[in-house]
C-alpha positions in Angstrom: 26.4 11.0 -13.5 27.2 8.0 -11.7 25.0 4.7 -12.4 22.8 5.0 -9.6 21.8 8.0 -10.8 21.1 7.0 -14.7 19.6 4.3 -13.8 17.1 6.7 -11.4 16.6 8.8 -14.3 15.2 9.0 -17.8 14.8 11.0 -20.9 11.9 13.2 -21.8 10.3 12.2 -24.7 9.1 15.9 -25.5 11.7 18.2 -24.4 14.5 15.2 -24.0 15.7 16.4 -20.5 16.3 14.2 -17.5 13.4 12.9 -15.5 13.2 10.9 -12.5 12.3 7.3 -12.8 8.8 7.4 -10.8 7.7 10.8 -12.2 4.5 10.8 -13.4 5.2 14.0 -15.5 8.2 15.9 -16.5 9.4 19.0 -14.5 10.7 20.8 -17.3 8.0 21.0 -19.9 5.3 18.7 -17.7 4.9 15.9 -20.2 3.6 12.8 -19.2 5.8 10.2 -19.0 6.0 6.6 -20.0 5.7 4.2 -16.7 8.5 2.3 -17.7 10.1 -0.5 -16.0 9.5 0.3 -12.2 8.6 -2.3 -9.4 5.4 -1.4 -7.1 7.1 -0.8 -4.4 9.0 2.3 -6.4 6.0 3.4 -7.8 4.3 4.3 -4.5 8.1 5.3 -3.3 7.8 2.8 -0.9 10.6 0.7 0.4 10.5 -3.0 -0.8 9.3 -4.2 2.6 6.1 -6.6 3.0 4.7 -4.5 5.5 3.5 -1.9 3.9 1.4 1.2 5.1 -2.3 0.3 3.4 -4.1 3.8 4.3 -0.9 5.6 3.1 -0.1 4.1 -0.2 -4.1 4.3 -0.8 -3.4 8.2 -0.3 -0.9 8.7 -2.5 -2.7 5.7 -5.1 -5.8 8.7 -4.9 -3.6 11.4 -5.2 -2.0 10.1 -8.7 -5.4 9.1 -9.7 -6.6 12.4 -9.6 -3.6 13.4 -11.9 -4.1 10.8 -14.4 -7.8 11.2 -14.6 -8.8 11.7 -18.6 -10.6 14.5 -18.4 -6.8 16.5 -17.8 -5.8 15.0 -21.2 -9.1 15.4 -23.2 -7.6 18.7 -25.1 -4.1 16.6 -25.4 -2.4 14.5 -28.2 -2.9 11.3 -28.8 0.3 10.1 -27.5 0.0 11.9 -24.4 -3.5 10.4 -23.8 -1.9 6.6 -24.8 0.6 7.7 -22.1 -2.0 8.6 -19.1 -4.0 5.6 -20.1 -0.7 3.7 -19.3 0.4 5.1 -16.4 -3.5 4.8 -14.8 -3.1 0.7 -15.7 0.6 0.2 -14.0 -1.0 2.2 -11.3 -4.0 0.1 -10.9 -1.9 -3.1 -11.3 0.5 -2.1 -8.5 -2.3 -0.7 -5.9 -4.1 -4.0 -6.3 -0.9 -5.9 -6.0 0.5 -4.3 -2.7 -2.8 -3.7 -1.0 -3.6 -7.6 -0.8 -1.3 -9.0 1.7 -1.3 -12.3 -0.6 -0.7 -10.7 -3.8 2.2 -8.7 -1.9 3.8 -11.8 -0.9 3.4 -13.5 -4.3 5.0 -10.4 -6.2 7.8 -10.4 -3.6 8.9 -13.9 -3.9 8.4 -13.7 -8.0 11.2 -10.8 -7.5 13.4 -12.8 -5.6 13.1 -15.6 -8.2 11.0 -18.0 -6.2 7.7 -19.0 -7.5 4.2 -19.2 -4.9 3.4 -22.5 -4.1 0.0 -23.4 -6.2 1.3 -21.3 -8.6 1.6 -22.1 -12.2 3.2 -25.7 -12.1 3.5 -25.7 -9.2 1.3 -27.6 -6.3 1.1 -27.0 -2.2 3.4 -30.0 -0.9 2.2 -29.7 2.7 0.5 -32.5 4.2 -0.1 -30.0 7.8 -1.2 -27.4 5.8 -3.9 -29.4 3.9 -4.8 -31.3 7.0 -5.3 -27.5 9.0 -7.5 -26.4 5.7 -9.5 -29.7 6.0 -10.3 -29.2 9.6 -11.6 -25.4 8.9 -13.4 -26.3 6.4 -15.2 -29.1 7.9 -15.8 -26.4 11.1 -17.1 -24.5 8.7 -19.3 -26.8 7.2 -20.4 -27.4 10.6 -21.5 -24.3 12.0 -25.3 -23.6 12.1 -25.7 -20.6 13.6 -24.5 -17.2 13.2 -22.3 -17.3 17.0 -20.7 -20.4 15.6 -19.7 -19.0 12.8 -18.6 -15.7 14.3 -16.2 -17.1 16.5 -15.2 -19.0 13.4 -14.1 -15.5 11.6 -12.3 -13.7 14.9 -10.3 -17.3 14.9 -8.9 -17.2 11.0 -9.0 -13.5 11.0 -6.5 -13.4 14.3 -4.6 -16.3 12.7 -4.1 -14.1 9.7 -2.9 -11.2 11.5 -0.4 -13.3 13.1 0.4 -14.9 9.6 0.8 -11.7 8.3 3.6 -10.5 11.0 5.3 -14.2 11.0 5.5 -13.1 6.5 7.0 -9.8 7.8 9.8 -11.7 9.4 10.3 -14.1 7.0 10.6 -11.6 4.4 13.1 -9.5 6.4 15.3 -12.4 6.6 14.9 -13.7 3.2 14.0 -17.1 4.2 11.9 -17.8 1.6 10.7 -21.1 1.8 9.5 -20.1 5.0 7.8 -17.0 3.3 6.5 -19.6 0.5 4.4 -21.7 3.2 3.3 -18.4 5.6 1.7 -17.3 1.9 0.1 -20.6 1.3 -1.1 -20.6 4.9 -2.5 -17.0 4.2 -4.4 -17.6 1.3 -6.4 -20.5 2.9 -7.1 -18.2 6.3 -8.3 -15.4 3.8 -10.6 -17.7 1.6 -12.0 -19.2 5.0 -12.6 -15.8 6.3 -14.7 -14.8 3.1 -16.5 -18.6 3.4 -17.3 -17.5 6.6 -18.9 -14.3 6.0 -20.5 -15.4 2.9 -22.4 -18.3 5.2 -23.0 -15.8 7.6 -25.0 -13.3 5.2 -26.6 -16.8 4.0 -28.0 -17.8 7.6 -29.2 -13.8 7.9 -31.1 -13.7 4.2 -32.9 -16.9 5.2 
């Protein structure tokens, strides 16, 4: 076995045969399985690519849900339960993770060894950046009316989109200091897009 393929395998804890990596349960004897050590990407057997099929990996997210749900391992052992309880968190963790475009791009450049600007220590060290931000919010601020404000969210949700794509490439190319600002950039158009709808519901409540 070469080490590609130890490394894409593990041992059953119950019947000790091999079992693939990102198997929920064993094929053998159909033991749940430890989740181990495995990125998100693997764990939705995706490949480690920013853009990522949403309605997909929520499919298959569902379908291993349904397979870890504890009601299947109310008659089991302890250990097995432990184990579904487990496997149902590292799922959780990695659908969260992937489905936000922000999230994805902060787990991808922690991979790669670069940290996320703001991140823990670290501050957002871009004067154009924080000026664009300033001038979004003060639009913001602005707005009265609910047209105004509409126009406001097609504008940062469009901006996104495009952000999103520019991430894509970035990514692809591991440049990522470029990827490191197109995050930052995302994060603000995301959080403006919420401020916006939040002011909108405001204006239609009052």
């Amino acid at each position: 076995m070469s080490n590609t393929e130890q490394s894409a395998h593990k041992v059953c804890w119950s019947c000790k045969g091999p079992v693939a990596a990102s198997a929920l349960f064993c094929e053998t004897c159909n033991a749940i399985q430890a989740p181990g050590q495995l990125d998100h990407f693997t764990r939705f057997g995706l490949e480690r690519s920013f853009d990522v099929d949403v309605d997909a990996m929520e499919a298959t997210y569902l379908k291993q849900q349904q397979k870890l749900h504890p009601d299947r391992f109310a008659s089991k052992s302890g250990r097995e339960q432990a184990l579904s309880s487990q496997q149902a968190a590292s799922l959780n963790e990695a659908f969260e993770t992937l489905k936000n475009p922000v999230a994805r791009a902060h787990y991808m450049l922690r991979q790669a060894g670069h940290e996320p600007e703001g991140g823990e220590g670290h501050t957002v060290n871009d004067p154009e950046l924080l000026m664009e931000a300033m001038e979004m919010r003060e639009a913001l601020d602005d707005a009265k009316d609910k047209i105004t404000i509409d126009a406001i969210i097609k504008d940062t949700r469009k901006q996104a989109r495009a952000c999103e794509n520019d991430l894509g490439a970035a990514f692809d190319s591991q440049s990522f200091d470029a990827a490191k600002k197109l995050a930052t950039r995302l994060r603000y158009l995301m959080k403006m897009t919420e401020e916006a709808r939040a002011k909108k519901s405001r204006l239609a409540a009052a």
